[in-house]
Phi, psi and omega in degrees: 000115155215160195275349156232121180267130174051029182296148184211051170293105154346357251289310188314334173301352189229034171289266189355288185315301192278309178316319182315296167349300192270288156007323176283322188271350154307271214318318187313309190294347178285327199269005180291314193280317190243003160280178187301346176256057226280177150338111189297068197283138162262199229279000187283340171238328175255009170056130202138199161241166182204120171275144153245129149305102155230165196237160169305303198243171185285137203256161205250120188282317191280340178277334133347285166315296189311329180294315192296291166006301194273345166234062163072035172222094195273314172312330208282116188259159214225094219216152173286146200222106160116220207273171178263002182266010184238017163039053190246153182219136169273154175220136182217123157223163184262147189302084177256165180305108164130358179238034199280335179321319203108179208226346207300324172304304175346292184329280202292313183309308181301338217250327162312331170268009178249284189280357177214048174315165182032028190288113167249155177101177168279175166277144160249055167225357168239338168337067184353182171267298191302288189334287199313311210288350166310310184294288159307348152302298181319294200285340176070023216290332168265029186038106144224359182276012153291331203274000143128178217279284191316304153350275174330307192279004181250018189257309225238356179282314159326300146342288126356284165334291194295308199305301180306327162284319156312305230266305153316002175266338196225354186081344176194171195247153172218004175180153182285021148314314170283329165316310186303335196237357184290126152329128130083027164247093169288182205266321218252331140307340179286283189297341134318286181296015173271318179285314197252348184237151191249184166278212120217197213284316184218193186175133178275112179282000185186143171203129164234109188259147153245141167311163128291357183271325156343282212285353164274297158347276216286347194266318175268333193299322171318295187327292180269030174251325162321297189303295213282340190267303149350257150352321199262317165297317172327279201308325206268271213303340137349277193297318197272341189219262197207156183290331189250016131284313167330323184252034128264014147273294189299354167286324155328312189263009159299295199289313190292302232269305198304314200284314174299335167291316190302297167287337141350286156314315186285322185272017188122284182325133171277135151273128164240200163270341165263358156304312169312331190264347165289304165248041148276333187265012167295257197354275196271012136314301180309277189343290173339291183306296166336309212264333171299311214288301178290353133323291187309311173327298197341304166336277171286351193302299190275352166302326193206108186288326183242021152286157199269160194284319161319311166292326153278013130273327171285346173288333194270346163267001175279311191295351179233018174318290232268011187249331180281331165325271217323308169307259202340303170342287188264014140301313172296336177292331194289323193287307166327281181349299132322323222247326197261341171240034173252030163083159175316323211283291181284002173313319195283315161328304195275350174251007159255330156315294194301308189278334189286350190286318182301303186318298219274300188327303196285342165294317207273354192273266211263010178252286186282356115349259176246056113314307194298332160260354176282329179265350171269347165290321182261318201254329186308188187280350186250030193290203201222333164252035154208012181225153217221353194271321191127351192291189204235166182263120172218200196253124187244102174240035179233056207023056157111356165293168180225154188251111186306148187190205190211134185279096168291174194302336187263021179116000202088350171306326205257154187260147105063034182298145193277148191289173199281121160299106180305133171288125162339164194210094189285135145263162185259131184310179131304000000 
């Protein structure tokens, strides 16, 4: 199937506009990364702790704040997380001298002295698996601790469990009803925790703490699995084609990652760690996409030996047009799919997929292209800073000769016609 047939789209006449273009939406993308308004880092690089919440009722964020706020944790950012009917909240503070530990009692102690006042007994929506069974060894509600300590704890640990394993289906409990109907929870255990423990307001579904010497660890190790995946395509296409495609691919996988950080940036998004692995399978998605357009150079490069090299890229990207839609295409619909029902947790994965899938089509066009002809102009065996005669780029699919020529108005591109060969000169015997 293809959807252009016999195209004879220019696209190198308008490289010069898009590079600037693109040349522009770099810097954009340096300054996400190193200006003063930097990268949303989660707590996998930028360290620290970050509690999920959840509440009874829909929770008041600015009232939130103001608790953290009045016990030192002003920085502490506060942001809504999952479906909005599941009354869940992110709470993230940062790694200061004397917490290197995490935040998560702080947290919990501030938002307990606000939100669950005058309360008696524990929470059993923040209770431990040790906690209960402690409270249940003590109060005893099935009389077994005659039968001695070991006994006990193995009568009530089960017990324990389920209550803690209920309690992990839906995150927190809101009335003793669901106790009441549990498997391997007896009634006279029920009715203890009915007398010494409460609900309370909210209960923590999740804590992730980092170090900062971690989350610096994990901030070059991201770097150099990025740097090394580059490298690596360099050195393969190197090897698999020629040195100035290599370097219009890695300018490419350049050109996507910068350019894909900048919205990245702009929207908003946290960097993690499953961002890092979202643009490595950028990378090498772009790379793909490139290593097709240049095959076909390749191709055509030993069909017409003596065509200038501008012109067999542009014939071999018309030619590989309707194929590069179609992938790009229908990849973008699927990673689009991902981005509106795959949830908080994978958005940030599907929105460097979505845009990087646009990015990277359009780089293997007007980015890696003519790098690949900017470095065969200057840097080849015919440049203009290694060879000194004047020659030209033209499609050398005869391992590496070039045809002496002249720079026409338009770059240098076009070769040469060769002089006429002088006719032989026969002697006649005697």
């Amino acid at each position: 199937m293809e959807l252009f047939r016999d195209t004879h789209f220019d696209f190198m006449k308008y490289r010069r506009f898009w590079i600037v273009v693109s040349f522009l939406l770099v810097l954009g993308g340096v300054y996400a990364v190193f200006g003063p308004h930097r990268l949303n880092l989660g707590i996998d690089f930028a360290g620290g702790t970050q509690v999920t919440l959840g509440f009874k009722q829909t929770p008041d964020l600015d009232r939130i704040r103001g608790v953290l706020k009045r016990e030192g944790m002003g920085a502490a950012e506060i942001q809504r997380f999952g479906d909005p009917k599941a009354n869940q909240v992110i709470v993230k503070t940062t790694v200061n001298k004397g917490n290197e530990e995490g935040s998560l009692e702080k947290v919990t102690a501030a938002l307990n002295r606000e939100l669950n006042q005058g309360q008696t007994g524990f929470d059993l929506n923040q209770a431990s698996s040790d906690t209960l069974i402690a409270f249940l060894l003590q109060a005893d509600p099935d009389k077994v601790g005659a039968q001695g300590p070991e006994a006990a704890r193995a009568h009530y640990e089960p017990m324990a469990a389920a209550i803690v394993a209920e309690r992990a289906k839906d995150g927190m409990f809101k009335d003793f009803s669901r106790l009441s109907r549990l498997p391997g929870v007896s009634p006279p255990a029920v009715a203890a925790l009915q007398s010494q423990a409460h609900f309370g307001t909210f209960a923590v579904l999740g804590i992730e703490n980092v170090g900062p010497q971690i989350g610096g660890e994990l901030r070059r190790q991201g770097f150099l699995a990025v740097l090394m995946s580059m490298l690596g395509m360099l050195a393969y296409i190197w090897f698999r084609f020629e040195l100035r495609f290599g370097i219009g691919a890695v300018m490419a996988s350049i050109h996507d990652v910068m350019v894909t950080l900048l919205f990245f940036w702009a929207f908003g998004f946290e960097f993690n760690l499953i961002t890092v692995a979202a643009f490595l399978t950028l990378i090498g998605y772009s790379t793909n996409d490139t290593v097709v357009i240049f095959d076909r150079v390749r191709e055509n490069m030993r069909k017409s030996r003596r065509k200038p090299l501008i012109e067999v890229m542009n014939e071999s990207i018309n030619e590989t047009l309707s194929r590069t839609i179609m992938t790009g295409g229908l990849t973008f619909l699927t990673v689009l799919a991902l981005l509106i029902l795959g949830g908080d947790v994978l958005r940030g994965f599907a929105f460097v997929m979505t845009v990087g899938i646009i990015v990277g089509t359009y780089s293997s066009v007007y980015v890696a292209s003519p790098f690949a002809l900017l470095w065969e102009r200057y840097f080849g065996s015919s440049g203009k800073l290694t060879n000194k005669s004047g020659s030209v780029p033209v499609a050398r699919g005869d391992g590496g000769r070039s045809t002496p020529g002249r720079d026409d108005a338009a770059g240098g591109e076009q070769p040469l016609p060769q002089p006429r060969p002088r006719p032989r000169q026969t002697r006649r015997r005697a």
